[in-house]
N, C-alpha and C positions, 0 to 999 in steps of 0.2 A: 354638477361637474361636467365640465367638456373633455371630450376626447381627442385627442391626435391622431388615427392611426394611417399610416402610410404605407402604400402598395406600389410593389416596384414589377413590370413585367412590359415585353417588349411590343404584347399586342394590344394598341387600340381600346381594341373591342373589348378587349377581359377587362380590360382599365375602366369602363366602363360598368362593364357586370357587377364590379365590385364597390364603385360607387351607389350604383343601384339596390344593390344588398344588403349596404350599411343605412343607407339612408332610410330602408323602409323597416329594417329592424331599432333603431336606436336613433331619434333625435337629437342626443346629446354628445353624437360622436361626425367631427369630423374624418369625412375620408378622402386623403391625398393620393394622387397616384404622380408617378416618376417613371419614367422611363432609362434602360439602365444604361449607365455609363461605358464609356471605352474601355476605362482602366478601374479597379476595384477601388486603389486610394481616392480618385475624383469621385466613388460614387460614395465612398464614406463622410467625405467631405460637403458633398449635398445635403447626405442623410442628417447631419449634424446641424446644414443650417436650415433645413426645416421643422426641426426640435419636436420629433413627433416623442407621443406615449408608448408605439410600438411599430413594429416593421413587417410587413408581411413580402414575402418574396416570392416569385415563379419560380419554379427550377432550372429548368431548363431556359435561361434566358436568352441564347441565341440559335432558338428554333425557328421562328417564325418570319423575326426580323419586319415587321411592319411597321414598325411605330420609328426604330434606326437603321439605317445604312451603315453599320460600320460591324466589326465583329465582336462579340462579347465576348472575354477568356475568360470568367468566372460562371459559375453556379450560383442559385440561388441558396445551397448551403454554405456552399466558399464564404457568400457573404456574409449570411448569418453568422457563421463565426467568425468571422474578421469583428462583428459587431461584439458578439459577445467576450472576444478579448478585450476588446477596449472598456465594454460596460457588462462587469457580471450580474446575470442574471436578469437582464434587459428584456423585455417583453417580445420574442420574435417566433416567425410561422411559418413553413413552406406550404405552398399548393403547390399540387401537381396532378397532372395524369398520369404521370409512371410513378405510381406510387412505389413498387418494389425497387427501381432504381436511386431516386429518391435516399429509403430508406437504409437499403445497402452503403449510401456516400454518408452518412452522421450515424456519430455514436447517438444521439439521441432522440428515437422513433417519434416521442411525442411532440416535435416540432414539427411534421410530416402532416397534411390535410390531402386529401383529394380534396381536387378542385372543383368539381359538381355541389361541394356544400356552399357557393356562392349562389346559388339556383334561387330563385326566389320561392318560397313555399317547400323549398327539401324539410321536409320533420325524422330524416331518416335517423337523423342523431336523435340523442338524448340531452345532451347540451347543442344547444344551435351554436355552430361554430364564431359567431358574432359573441357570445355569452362568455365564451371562454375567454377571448382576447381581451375583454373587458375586465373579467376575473385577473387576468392576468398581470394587465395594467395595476390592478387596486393593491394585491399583492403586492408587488414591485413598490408601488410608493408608501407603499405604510412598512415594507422593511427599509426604506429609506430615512424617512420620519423616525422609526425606533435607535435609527441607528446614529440619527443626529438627534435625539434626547440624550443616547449614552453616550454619548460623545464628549456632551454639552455637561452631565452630569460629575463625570468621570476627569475633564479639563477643572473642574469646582472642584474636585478631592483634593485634587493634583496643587491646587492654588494656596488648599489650607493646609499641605504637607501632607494628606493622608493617604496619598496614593503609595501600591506596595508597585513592583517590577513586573508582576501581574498588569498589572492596571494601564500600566503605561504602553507597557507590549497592546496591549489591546487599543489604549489612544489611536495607537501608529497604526492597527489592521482597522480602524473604522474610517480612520480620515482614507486608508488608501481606499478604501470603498468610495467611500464619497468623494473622493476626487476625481476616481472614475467616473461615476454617476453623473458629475456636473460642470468636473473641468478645474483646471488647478486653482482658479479664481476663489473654488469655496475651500480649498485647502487651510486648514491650522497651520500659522506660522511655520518654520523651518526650525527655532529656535525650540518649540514645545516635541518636538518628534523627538528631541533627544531624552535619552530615557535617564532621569536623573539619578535614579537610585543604583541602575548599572552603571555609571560614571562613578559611582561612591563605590563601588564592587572594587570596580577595575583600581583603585585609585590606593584602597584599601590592601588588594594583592601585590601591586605597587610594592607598595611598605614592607609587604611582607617577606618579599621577594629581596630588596634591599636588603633586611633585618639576615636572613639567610646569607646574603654574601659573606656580609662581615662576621657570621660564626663558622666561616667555610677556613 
């Protein structure tokens, strides 16, 4: 299996480091580097069409300023999150040197690396930081695969009438996962989201609600 993983940061040099680090841990993973955008929507809009497995970001992206001339107003966790609204649960990473700053700007520490673990030969971890992102990656795509079996499972109940209002509610929360994940193109119809046995609810209290007037 190949990997994707895509590094965004506005030095050169680091862009390099991190090429160098993936390539002598992992053959099987592509490493992209991007230099980052003016504005945060163009840079999501890149990050989309180079369809990586996972996003690694600097923090601090307009410290250095070598790699662009222009000014960055985002963060390298700004981004992250912009990314993981759009795709829950997406595979993403800050490096940084300020790690407490950093840490301080996301509710979530464990997306936070110092940036010295791109070193070549750091064994200071216990997972080498290349191992994790990869971990990460595999994670991600096998809850994505489970979630298009139930999906796919659950559309087949639904076909032979045996779906309950359970069932269907859950249709509706896997496709909107996966259509986050991949983009509306793999979305379920329009016409399947509607939840049929709530339609027979409502349809049903209808009646009864009529049935009410006229003993009023």
């Amino acid at each position: 299996m190949d990997y994707r993983v895509l590094f965004i940061d506005e030095e050169d040099s680091q862009q390099e480091h991190f090429v160098d680090y993936f390539e002598s841990v992992y053959n099987d993973v592509t490493p992209m580097c991007m230099l980052p955008s003016a504005t945060l929507e163009e840079m999501l809009e890149k990050i989309n069409d180079y369809c990586p497995d996972a996003v690694i970001a600097d923090f601090r992206l307009n410290e250095y300023q070598t790699g662009v001339k222009y000014n960055v107003p985002y963060t390298g966790i700004e981004l992250i999150n912009a990314i993981r609204k759009e795709r829950e649960g997406f595979p993403c990473f800050v490096i940084t040197s300020f790690e407490d700053d950093a840490v301080n700007d996301t509710d979530d520490v464990n997306l936070v690396y110092i940036k010295s673990i791109l070193k070549l030969g750091d064994e200071s971890a216990k997972v080498p930081f290349a191992t994790r992102v990869i971990n990460q990656i595999d994670k991600y795509k096998v809850k994505i695969a489970n979630a298009r079996q139930e999906l796919m499972n659950l559309i087949a109940k639904r076909n032979n009438g045996e779906a309950n209002v359970r069932d269907e509610e859950y249709i509706i929360e896997l496709d909107s996962f996966l259509e986050k994940s991949f983009g509306a193109h793999d979305s379920i119809p329009t016409n399947l989201k509607q939840l049929s046995n709530l339609k027979k609810l409502n349809s049903l209290i209808d009646k009864v609600d009529a049935l009410l007037g006229k003993l009023e």
